[in-house]
C-alpha positions as CSV (number, residue, x, y, z in Angstrom):
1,X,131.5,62.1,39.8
2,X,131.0,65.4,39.6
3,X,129.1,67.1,42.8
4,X,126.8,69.3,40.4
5,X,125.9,66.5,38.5
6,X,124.8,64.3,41.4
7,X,122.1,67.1,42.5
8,X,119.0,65.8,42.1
9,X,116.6,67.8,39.6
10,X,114.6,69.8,42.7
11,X,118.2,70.8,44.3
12,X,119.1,72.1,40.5
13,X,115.6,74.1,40.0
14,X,116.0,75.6,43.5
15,X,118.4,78.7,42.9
16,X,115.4,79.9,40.2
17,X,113.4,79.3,42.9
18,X,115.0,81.4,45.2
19,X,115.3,84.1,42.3
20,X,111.7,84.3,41.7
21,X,110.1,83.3,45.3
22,X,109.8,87.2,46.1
23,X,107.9,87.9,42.7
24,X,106.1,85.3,43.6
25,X,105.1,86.1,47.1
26,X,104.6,90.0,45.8
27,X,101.8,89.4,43.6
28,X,100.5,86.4,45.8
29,X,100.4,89.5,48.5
30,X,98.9,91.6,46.4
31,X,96.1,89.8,45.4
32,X,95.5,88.5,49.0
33,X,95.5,92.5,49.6
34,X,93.4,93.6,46.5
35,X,90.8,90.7,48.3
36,X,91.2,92.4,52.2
37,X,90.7,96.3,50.0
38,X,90.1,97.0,46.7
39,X,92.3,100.0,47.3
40,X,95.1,97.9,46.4
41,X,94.1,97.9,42.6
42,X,93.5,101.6,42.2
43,X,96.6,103.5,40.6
44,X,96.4,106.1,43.1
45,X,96.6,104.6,46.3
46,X,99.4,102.0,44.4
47,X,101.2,105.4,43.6
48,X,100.7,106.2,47.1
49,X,102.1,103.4,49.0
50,X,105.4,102.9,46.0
51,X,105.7,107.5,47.2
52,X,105.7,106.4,50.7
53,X,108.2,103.8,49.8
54,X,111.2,105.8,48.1
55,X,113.2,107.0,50.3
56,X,113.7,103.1,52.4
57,X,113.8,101.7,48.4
58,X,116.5,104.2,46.6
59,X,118.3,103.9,49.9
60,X,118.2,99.8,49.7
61,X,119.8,99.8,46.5
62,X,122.7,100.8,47.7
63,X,122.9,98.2,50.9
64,X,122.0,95.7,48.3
65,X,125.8,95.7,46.6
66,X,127.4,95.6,49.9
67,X,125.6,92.7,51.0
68,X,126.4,91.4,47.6
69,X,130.1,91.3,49.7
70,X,128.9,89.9,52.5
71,X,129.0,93.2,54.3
72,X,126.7,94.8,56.0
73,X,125.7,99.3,56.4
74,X,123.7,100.1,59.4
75,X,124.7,103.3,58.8
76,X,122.5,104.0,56.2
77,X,119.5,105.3,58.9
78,X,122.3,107.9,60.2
79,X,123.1,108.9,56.8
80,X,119.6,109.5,55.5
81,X,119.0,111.8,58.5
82,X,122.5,113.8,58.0
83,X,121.4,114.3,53.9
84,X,118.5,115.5,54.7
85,X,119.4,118.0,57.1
86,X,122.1,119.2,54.9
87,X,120.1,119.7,51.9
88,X,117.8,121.6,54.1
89,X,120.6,123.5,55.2
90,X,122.2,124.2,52.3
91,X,119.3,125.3,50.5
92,X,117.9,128.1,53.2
93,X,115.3,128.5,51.0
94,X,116.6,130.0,48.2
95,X,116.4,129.3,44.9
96,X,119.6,129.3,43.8
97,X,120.9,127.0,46.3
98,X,118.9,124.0,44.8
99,X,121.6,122.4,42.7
100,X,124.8,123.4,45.2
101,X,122.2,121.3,47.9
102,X,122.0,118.4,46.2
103,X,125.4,118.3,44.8
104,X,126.7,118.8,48.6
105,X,124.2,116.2,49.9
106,X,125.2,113.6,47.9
107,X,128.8,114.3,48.5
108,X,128.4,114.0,52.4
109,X,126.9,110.3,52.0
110,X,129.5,109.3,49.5
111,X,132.0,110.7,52.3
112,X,130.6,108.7,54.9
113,X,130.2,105.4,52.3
114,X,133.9,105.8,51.9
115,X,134.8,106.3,55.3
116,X,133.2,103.1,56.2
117,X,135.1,101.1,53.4
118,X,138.2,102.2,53.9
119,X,137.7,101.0,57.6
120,X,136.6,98.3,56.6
121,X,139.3,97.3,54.3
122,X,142.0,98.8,55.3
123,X,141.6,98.6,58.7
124,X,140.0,94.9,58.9
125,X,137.1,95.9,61.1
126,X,133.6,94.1,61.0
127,X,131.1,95.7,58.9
128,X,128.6,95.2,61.1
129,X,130.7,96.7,64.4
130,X,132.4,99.5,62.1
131,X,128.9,100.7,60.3
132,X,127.2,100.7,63.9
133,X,129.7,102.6,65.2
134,X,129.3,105.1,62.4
135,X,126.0,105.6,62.8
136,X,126.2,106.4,66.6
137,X,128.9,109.3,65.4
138,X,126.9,110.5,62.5
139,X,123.8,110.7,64.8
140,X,126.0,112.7,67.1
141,X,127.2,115.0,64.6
142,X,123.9,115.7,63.5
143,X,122.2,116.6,66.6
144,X,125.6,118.9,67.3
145,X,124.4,121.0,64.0
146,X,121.2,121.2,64.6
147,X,121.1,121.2,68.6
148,X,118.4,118.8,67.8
149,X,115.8,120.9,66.8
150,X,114.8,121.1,63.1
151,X,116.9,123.2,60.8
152,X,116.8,124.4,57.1
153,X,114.4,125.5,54.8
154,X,113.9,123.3,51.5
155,X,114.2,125.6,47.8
156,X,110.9,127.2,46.4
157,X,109.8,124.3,44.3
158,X,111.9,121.6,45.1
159,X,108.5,119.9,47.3
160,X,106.2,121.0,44.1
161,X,108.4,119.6,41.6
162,X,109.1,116.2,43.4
163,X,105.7,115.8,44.9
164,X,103.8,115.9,41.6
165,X,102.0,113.6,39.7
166,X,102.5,112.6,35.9
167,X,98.9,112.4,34.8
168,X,97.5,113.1,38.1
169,X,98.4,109.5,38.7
170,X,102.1,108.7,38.9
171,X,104.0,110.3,41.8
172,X,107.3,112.0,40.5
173,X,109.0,110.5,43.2
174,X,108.2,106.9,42.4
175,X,109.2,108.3,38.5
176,X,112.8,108.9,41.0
177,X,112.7,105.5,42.4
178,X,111.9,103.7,39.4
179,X,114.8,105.5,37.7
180,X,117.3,105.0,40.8
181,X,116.3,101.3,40.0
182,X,117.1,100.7,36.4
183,X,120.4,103.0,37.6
184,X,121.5,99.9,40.0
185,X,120.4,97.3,37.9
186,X,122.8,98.8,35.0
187,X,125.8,98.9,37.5
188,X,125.5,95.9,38.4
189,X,124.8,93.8,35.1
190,X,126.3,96.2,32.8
191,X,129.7,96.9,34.6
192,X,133.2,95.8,35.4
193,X,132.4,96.9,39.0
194,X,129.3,94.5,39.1
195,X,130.6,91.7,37.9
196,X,133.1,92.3,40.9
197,X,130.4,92.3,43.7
198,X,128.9,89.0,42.9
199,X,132.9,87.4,42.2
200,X,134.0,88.9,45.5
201,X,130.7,88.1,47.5
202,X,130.4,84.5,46.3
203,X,134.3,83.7,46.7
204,X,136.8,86.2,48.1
205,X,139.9,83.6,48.0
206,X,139.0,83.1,44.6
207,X,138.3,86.6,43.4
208,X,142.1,87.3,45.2
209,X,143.8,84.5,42.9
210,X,142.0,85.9,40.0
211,X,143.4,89.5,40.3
212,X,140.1,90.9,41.5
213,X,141.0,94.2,42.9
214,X,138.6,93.3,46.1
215,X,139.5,96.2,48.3
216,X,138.8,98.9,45.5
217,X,135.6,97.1,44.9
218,X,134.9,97.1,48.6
219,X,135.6,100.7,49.0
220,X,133.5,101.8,45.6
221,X,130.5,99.5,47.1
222,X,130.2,101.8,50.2
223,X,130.7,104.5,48.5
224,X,127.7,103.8,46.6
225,X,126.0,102.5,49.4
226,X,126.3,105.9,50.9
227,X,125.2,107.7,47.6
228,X,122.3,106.4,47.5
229,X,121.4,106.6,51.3
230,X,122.3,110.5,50.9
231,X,119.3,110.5,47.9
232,X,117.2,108.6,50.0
233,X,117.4,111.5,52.4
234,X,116.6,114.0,49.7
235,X,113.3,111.9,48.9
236,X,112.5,111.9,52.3
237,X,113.1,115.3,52.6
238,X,111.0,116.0,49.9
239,X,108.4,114.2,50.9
240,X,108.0,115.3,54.8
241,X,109.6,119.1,54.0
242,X,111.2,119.3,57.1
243,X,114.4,117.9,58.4
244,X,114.1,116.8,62.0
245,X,116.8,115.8,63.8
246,X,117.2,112.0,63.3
247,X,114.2,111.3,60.3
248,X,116.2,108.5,59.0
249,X,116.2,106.3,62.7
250,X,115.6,103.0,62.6
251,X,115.3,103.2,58.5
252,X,118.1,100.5,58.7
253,X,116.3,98.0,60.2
254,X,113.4,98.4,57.0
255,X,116.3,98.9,54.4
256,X,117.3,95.7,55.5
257,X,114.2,93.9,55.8
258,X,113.8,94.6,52.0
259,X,116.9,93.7,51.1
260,X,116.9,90.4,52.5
261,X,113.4,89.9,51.0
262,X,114.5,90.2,48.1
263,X,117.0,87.3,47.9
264,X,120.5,89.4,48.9
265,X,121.3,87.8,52.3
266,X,124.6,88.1,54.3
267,X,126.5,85.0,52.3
268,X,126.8,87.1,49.3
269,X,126.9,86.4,45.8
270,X,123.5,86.1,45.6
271,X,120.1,88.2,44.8
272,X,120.7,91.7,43.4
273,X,118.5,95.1,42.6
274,X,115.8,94.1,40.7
275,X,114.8,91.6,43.4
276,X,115.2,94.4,46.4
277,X,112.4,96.7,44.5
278,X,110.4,93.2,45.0
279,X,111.3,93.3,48.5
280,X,110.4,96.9,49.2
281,X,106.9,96.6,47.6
282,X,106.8,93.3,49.6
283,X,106.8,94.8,52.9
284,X,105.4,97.8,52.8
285,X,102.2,95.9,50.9
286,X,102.5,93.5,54.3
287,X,102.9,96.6,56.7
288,X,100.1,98.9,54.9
289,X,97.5,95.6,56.0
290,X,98.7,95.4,59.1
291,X,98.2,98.9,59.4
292,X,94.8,98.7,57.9
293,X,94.4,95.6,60.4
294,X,94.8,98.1,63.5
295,X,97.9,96.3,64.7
296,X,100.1,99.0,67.1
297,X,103.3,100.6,66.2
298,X,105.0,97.6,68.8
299,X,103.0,94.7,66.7
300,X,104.3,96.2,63.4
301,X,107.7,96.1,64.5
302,X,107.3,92.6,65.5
303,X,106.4,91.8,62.3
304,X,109.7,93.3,60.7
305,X,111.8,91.3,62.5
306,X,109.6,88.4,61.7
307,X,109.7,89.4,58.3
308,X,113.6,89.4,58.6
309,X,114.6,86.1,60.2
310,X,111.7,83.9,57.9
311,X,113.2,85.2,54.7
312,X,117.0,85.8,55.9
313,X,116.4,81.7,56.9
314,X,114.2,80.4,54.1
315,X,117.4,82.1,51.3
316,X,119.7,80.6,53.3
317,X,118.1,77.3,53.3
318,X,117.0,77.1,49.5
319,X,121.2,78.3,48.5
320,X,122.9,75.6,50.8
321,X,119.9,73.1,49.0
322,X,120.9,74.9,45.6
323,X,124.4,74.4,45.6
324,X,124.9,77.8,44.3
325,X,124.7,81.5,44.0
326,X,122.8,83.6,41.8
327,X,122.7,86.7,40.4
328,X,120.3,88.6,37.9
């Protein structure tokens, strides 16, 4: 008999389980937090908390399609720091140098997105040891420019412009995030390249015998997992307005706490962007109480990692129970 069709009827419902648990959880969270402060149904501190949010969310878009793979970016922190000390850089305050900065910016974290997957690929190295590595040399590099002092000066306008409201209610940088969203949610439904992620992520053997080109799809998912890290740094930039040295440390470690939230663990082949923006609003809804709880900076982090193992373990128990991957 077929394996599928001996699953009983709770094994068969648990896949849209595991696809909808994190909305679930979200809005049970937000209600529990609406309950603790009533802040959490005003627009403005909403718009607040999804502004505070952008630059770990844009930034977790792009890790989402290489843990689609199975892979792995810790290099993403690194990479967020390096963009936005470029754009800083490039900018030096002048007008004119808005567009070149940005252009530039994004071009560096592509570079490093494809430096990691041809590593990767090419050179059969583990994701996790390769992207590490990178990290500790883009960190280097970055201190090196700067001498580890901050450096740049951001455009006239470029703050004004993304730190605005729509309505004196909608931040534009959430306007940004939002928009980088339905950008990820297109590749990956909508495109050839998609389609490849989730085929590659839930069987490489398979994907190989099917004439799946794995290693261009490898390669392209870095690259875009370095894209969108490099605009991550740009929102961060725009938010803070000054470079630092290393802004982006430790942002891996939250990039990846969302991620995993949201249903996209390590076996790939599962979960997708939709369910990441879940994920961000998921923790940063469960750090802001915290916060508001008094917990320290050490408890908080505590709480990540928490964060990381229940849901990295509760996905992996619900897809072996499931029987399959999903996607959405």
């Amino acid at each position: 008999m077929n394996a599928k069709a001996e699953r009983s009827p709770l094994a068969a419902s648990l896949p849209s389980l595991d696809k909808a648990a994190v909305w679930i959880v979200l809005i049970t969270l937000l209600v529990a937090a609406g309950m603790v402060s009533d802040a959490f149904f005003k627009l403005n501190y909403l718009g607040n908390l999804l502004r505070q949010a952008t630059p770990i969310g844009i930034t977790a878009i792009g890790v989402t399609f290489v843990m689609l793979m199975r892979g792995v970016d810790l290099s993403v922190g690194a990479t967020v720091s390096m963009s936005a000390v470029v754009c800083a850089l490039v900018m030096d305050g002048k007008a004119e140098n808005l567009w070149i900065a940005l252009v530039a910016t994004c071009a560096a974290g592509a570079a490093v997105g494809l430096a990691n997957g041809l590593l990767i690929t090419y050179g059969r190295v583990s994701s996790f040891i390769l992207t590490l590595g990178m990290s500790i040399v883009v960190y280097g590099l970055v201190q090196m420019g700067t001498g580890g002092t901050a450096r740049g000066v951001t455009s006239p306008g470029f703050r004004e412009a993304l730190n605005g409201r729509i309505g004196n209610v909608l931040p534009v940088l959430v306007i940004c995030f939002i928009v980088a969203v339905l950008i990820g949610i297109f590749i990956q439904s909508r495109t050839r390249f998609g389609r490849n992620v989730y085929l590659v992520g839930a069987n490489p053997e398979a994907a190989r015998l099917a004439g799946i080109p794995a290693n261009r799809t490898t390669v392209i998912a870095y690259c875009i997992s370095g894209l969108f890290a490099a605009l991550g740094g740009i929102a961060l930039l725009a938010r803070t307005g000054v470079s630092g040295t290393n802004p982006g440390m430790g942002m891996e470690f939250d990039v990846l706490a969302a991620v995993i939230l949201g249903g996209t663990t390590f076996a790939g082949g599962r979960g997708g962007v939709g369910s990441t923006f879940a994920g961000v609003l998921v923790l940063f809804i469960a750090l802001n109480l915290a916060n508001m709880a008094g917990l320290p900076f050490a408890a908080q982090l505590t709480i990540k990692g928490l964060i990381i193992i229940a849901a990295s373990a509760a996905h992996s128990w619900i897809g072996r129970r499931g029987g399959g991957r999903i996607d959405e």
